[in-house]
C-alpha positions as CSV (number, residue, x, y, z in Angstrom):
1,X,0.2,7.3,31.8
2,X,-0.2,11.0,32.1
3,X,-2.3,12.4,35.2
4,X,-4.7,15.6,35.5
5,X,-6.0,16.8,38.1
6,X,-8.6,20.3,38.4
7,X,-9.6,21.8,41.3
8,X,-12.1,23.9,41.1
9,X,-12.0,25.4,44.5
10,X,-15.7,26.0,46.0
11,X,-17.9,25.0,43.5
12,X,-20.3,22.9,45.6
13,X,-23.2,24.6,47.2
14,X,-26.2,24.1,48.4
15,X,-29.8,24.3,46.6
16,X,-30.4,27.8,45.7
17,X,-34.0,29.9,45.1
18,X,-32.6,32.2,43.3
19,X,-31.6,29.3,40.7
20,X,-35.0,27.6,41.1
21,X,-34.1,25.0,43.9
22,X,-30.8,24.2,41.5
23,X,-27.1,24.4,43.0
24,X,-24.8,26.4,40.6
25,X,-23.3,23.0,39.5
26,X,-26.5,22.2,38.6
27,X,-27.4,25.4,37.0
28,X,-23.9,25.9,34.9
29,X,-23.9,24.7,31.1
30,X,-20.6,22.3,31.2
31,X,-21.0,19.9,28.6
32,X,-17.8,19.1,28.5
33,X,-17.5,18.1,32.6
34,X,-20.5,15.9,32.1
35,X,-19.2,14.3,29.5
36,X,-16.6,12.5,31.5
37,X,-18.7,12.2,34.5
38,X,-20.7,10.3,32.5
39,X,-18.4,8.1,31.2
40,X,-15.9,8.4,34.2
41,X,-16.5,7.4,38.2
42,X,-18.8,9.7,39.9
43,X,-18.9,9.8,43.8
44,X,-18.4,11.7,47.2
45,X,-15.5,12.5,49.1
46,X,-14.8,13.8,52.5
47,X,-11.1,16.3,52.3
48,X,-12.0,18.3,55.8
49,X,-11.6,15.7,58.9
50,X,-14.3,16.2,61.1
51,X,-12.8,19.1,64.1
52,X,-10.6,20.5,61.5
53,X,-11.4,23.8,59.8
54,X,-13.0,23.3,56.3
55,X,-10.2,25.4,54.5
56,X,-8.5,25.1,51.3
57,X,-5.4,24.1,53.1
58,X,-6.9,21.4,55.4
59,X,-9.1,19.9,51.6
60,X,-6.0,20.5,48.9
61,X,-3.7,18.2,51.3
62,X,-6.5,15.9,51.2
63,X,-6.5,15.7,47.5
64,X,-2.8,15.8,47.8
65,X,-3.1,12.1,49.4
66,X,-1.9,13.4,52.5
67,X,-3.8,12.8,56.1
68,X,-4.3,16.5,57.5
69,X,-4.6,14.9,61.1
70,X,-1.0,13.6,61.0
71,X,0.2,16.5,58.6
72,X,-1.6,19.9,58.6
73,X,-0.1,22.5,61.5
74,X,-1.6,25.9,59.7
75,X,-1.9,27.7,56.7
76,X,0.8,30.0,57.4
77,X,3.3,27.6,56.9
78,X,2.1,26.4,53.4
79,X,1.9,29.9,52.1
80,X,5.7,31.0,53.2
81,X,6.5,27.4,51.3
82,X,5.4,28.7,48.1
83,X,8.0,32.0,47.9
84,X,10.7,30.0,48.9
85,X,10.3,30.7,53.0
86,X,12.0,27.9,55.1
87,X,11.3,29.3,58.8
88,X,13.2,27.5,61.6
89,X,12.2,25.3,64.1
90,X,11.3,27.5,66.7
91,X,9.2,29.9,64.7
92,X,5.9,30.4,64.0
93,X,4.5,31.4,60.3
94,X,1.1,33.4,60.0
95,X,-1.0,34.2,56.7
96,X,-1.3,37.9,57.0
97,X,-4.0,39.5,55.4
98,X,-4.1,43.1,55.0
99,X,-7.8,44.2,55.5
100,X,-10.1,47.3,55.0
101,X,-12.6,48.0,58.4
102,X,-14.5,50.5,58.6
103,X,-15.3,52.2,62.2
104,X,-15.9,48.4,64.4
105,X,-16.7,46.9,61.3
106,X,-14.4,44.0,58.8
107,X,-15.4,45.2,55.7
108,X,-13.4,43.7,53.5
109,X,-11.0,40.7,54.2
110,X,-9.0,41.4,50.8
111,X,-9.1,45.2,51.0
112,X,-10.3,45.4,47.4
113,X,-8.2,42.5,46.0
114,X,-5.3,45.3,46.6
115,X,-2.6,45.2,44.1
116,X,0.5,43.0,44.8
117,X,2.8,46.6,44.1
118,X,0.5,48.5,46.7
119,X,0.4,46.0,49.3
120,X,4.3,45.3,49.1
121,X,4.5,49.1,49.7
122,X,2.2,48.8,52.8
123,X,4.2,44.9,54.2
124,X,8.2,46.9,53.8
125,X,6.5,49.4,55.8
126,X,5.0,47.6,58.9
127,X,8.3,45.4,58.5
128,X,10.8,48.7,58.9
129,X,8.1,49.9,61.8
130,X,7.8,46.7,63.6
131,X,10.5,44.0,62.5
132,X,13.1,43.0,64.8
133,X,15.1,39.6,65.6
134,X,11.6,38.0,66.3
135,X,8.9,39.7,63.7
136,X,9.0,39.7,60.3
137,X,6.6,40.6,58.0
138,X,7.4,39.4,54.1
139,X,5.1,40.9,51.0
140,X,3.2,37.9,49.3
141,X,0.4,38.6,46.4
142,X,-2.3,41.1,46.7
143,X,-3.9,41.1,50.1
144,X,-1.5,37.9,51.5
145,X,1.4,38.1,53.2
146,X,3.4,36.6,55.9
147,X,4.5,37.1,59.3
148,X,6.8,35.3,60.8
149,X,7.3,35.5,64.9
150,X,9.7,33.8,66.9
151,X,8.5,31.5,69.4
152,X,5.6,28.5,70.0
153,X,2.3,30.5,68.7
154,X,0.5,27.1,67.9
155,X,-1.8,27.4,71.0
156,X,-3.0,31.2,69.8
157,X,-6.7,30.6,68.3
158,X,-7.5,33.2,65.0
159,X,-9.9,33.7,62.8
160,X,-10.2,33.8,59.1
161,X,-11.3,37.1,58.6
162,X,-13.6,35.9,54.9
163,X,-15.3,34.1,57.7
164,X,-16.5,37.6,59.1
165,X,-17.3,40.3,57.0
166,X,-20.2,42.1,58.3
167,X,-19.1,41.6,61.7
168,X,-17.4,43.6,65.0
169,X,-13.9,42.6,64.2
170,X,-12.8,43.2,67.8
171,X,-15.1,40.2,68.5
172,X,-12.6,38.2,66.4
173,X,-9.0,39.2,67.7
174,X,-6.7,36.3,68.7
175,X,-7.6,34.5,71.3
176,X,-5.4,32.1,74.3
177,X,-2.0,32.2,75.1
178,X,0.4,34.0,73.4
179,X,-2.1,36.1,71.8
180,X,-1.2,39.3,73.1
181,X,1.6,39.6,71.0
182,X,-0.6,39.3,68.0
183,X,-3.4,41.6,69.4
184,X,-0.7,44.7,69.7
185,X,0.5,44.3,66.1
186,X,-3.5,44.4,64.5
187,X,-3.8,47.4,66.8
188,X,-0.5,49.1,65.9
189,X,-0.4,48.5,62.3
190,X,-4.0,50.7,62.1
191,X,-2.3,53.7,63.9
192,X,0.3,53.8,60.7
193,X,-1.7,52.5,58.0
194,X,-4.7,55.3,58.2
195,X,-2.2,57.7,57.4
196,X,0.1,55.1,54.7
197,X,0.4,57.1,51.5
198,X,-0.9,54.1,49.4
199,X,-4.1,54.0,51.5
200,X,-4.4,57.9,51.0
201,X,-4.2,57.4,46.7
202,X,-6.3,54.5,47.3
203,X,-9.2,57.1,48.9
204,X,-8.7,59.7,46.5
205,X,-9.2,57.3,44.2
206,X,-12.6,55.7,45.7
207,X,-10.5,52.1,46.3
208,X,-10.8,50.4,49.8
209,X,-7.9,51.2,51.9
210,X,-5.8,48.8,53.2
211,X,-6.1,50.1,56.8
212,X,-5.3,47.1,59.3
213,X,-3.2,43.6,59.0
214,X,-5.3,40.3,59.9
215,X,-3.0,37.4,61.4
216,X,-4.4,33.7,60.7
217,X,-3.3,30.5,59.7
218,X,-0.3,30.3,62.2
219,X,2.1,26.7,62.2
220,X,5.3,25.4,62.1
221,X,6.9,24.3,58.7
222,X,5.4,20.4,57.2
223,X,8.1,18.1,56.1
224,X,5.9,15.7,53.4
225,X,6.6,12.4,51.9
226,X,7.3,13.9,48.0
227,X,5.7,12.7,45.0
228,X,8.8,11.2,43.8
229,X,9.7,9.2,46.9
230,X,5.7,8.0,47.5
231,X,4.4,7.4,43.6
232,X,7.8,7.5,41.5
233,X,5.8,10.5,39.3
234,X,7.3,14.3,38.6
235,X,4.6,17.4,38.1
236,X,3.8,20.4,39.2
237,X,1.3,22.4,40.7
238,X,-0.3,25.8,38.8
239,X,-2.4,28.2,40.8
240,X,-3.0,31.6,41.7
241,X,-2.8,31.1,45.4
242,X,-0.2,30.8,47.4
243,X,-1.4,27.4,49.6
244,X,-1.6,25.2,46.9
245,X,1.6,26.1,45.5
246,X,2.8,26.0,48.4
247,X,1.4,22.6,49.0
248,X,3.2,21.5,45.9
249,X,6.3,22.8,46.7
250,X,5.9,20.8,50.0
251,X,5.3,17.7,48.2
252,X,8.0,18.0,46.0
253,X,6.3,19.1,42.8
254,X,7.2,22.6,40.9
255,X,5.4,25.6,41.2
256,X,4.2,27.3,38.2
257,X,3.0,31.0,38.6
258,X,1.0,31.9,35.3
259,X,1.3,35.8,33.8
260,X,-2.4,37.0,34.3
261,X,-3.6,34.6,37.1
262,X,-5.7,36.6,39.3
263,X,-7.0,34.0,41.6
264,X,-10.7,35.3,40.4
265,X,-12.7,34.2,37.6
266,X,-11.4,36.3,35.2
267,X,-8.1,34.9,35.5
268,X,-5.6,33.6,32.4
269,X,-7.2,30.0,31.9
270,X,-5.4,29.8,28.3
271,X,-2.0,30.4,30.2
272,X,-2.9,27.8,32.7
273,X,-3.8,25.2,30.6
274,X,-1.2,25.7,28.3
275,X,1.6,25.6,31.2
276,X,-0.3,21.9,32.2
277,X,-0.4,20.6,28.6
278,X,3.8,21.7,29.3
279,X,4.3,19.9,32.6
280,X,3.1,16.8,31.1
281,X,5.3,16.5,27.9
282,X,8.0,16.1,30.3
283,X,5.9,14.9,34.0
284,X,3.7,12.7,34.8
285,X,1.2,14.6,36.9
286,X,-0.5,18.0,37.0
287,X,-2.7,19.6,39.5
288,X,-4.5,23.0,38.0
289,X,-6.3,25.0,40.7
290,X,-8.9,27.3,40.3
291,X,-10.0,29.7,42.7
292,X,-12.5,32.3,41.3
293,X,-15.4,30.4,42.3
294,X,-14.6,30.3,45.7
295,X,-14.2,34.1,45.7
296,X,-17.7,34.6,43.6
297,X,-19.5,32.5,47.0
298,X,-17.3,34.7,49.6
299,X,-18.9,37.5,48.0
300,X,-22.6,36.3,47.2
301,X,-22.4,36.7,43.7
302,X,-24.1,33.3,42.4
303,X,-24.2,34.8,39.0
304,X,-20.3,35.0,39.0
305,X,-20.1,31.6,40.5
306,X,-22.3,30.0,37.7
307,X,-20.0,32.0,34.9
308,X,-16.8,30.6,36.5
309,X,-17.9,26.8,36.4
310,X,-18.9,27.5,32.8
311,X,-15.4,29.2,31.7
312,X,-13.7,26.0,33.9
313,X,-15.9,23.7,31.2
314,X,-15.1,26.1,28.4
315,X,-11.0,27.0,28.8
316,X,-10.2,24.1,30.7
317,X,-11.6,20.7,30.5
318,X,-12.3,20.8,26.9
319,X,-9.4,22.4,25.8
320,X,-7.4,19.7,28.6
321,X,-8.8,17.2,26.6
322,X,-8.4,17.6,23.4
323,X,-4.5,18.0,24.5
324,X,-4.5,15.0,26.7
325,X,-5.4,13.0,23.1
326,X,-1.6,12.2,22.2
327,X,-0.8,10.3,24.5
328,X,-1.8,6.4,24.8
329,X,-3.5,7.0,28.5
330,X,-4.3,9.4,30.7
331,X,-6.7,10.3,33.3
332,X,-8.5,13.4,34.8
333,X,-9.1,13.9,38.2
334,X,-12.2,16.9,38.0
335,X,-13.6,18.1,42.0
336,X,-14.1,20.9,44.5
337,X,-11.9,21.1,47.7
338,X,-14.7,22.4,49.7
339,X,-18.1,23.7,49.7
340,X,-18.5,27.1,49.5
341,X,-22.2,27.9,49.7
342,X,-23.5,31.1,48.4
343,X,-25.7,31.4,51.9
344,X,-23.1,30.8,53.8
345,X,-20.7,33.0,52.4
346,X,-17.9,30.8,53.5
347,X,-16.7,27.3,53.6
348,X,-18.6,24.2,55.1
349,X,-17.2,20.3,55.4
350,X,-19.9,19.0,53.5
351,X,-18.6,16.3,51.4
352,X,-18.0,17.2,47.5
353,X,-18.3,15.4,44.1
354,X,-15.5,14.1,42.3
355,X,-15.1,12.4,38.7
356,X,-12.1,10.3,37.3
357,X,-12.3,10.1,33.6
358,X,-9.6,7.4,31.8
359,X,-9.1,7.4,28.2
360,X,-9.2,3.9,27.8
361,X,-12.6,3.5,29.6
362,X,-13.4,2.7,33.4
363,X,-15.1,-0.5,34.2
364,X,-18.9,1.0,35.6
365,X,-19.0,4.2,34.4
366,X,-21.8,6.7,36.5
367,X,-23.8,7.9,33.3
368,X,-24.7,10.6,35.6
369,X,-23.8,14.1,35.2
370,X,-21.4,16.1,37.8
371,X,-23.7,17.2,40.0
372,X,-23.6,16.9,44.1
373,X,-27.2,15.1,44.1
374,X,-26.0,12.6,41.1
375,X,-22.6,12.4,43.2
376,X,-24.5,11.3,46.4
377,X,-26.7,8.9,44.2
378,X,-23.8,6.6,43.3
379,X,-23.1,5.1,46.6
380,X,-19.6,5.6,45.6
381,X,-17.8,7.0,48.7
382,X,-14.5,8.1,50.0
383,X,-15.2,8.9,54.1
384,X,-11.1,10.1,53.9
385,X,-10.3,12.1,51.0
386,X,-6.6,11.7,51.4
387,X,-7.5,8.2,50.3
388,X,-9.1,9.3,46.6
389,X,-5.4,10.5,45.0
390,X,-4.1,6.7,45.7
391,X,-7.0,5.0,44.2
392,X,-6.8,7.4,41.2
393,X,-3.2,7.2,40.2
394,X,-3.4,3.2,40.6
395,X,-7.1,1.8,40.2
């Protein structure tokens, strides 16, 4: 049995004028996703715990099989996993975004999806400026990197800063104990950064500058039950971002970076699917994560977001398919983390859809199409999502 699993991260949303009262699920052409919803199992599942933050960290464990409740300490922590980062036991690992405000203002949480060269550039410089025995800040892709302090930081409350563009960002600074720390660093890392020579070819150039660092996401490392040990089966993970590799890595699986993933929609589908279709000659599981329809709702663009379900359908699942077709079994595993709606602008913990397709057939399949409203028609719930990834590998 060979398993596949696509996460299409934020395609669920809510009902939308602008698509006639249709979510962008609803909207997309994906003949090829219907398909096995049709003939697959079609229902509702719950990744983001109720008092947890609906993040793709909290709702990729979840799919993972793994209880965020027992499990999740912070983003951070998942992110440092993926490029090989093993802090110790009395440190405390941040995402760090590096951000564009303007005046009071968070402009832009990815400073104009900066360049992984020109943000490395910026992170060795704020690491020679501020580094010591106890800070650390280590370049990641584009606008993400790490910071690493030593100390208990667990208590500091921050803020996703795609939760807040538009708004005062002095409103958002870390709050509680231990935060002061964190609050110096943001303040101090602007000082240097107006002036950074990047920032200063970015201007000229009309790009975003990259003119303060954001702190979020801080934990202490996970130790996870791997795939091996928990469902005898090898795999990997393949994504742009650096959580669900990270994740991966975490539960044992490899981590496949793909030339041309961008993390948006216009990133290298025929490289990802072809790495998958790779995995599996060899392992028995794959997880492919998508991400550029999350960014199309962080930015409103519901045009974007309907184009990157279609190219999912398109360069993915039928594609997927047609390679899955040598083998004797398989099964696909097709669902959102999250919600992302486009009115929101960020994520929710609305329960999404899922699908499980099996070559050789399922016993009642939905005859519905993967939409949320045919989803929540089924009756067919999972109220814990870290208990979906069981039944799938073994119903």
């Amino acid at each position: 049995m060979k398993y596949a699993v696509v996460i299409g991260d934020g395609m669920a949303d809510f009902p939308l004028e602008i698509l006639g009262g249709r979510t962008p699920l609803e909207a997309a052409r994906k003949p090829n996703i219907d398909a096995l919803s049709r003939e697959g199992i079609l229902g509702m599942t719950w990744n983001v715990p109720s008092g947890m933050d609906p993040g793709s960290d909290v709702a990729i464990m979840s799919i993972l099989g793994y209880d965020p409740v027992a499990n999740f300490t912070g983003r951070g922590p998942l992110e440092a996993a993926s490029i090989g980062i093993r802090a110790a036991a009395d440190e405390t690992v941040f995402r760090c975004n590096i951000i564009n405000v303007n005046g009071d203002i968070l402009n832009d949480y990815s400073s104009g999806h900066i360049p992984t060269a020109q943000a490395a550039e910026i992170i060795h410089t704020l690491d020679s400026g501020f580094g010591s025995d106890s800070i650390h800040f280590i370049p990641g892709i584009s606008y993400r990197h790490i910071l690493i302090l030593k100390g208990d930081y667990s208590r500091v409350k921050c803020f996703p800063p795609h939760d807040h563009m538009g708004e005062p960002w002095e409103k958002f600074l870390p709050q509680g104990e231990g935060a002061e720390i964190l609050i110096q660093l943001i303040r101090d890392s602007q000082q240097i950064l107006e002036s950074h020579p990047v920032n200063a070819r970015r201007r000229n150039r009309g790009h975003k500058s990259a003119n303060l660092i954001w702190p979020w996401g801080g934990g202490k490392m996970q130790l996870l039950e791997s795939y091996r040990e928990r469902y005898k089966l090898r795999g990997a993970v393949i994504s742009a971002v650096d959580l669900a590799r990270g994740l991966g890595v975490l539960a044992g699986l490899d981590s496949i970076i793909v030339e041309g993933a961008t993390g948006m929609v216009d990133t290298n589908y025929e490289g990802k699917l072809q790495s998958a279709l790779n995995t599996l000659e060899d392992g028995d599981i794959v997880f492919i994560h998508l991400e550029g329809c999350d960014e199309a709702s962080h930015i409103g663009d519901v045009d974007l977001k309907v184009r990157g379900i279609e190219q999912i359908d398109s360069r993915i699942i039928k594609p997927l398919i047609e390679g899955l077709k040598i083998y004797d079994d398989f099964k696909i595993l097709f669902m959102p983390d999250h919600a992302t709606p486009i009115p929101l602008r960020t994520h929710n913990r609305d329960p999404v859809p899922f699908l499980i397709y099996r070559k050789s057939g399922v016993e009642s399949p939905s005859g519905r199409e993967f939409t949320e409203k045919a989803a929540h028609q089924t009756g067919v719930e999972f109220r814990k999502g870290f208990e979906l990834m069981p039944f799938f590998l073994n119903f």
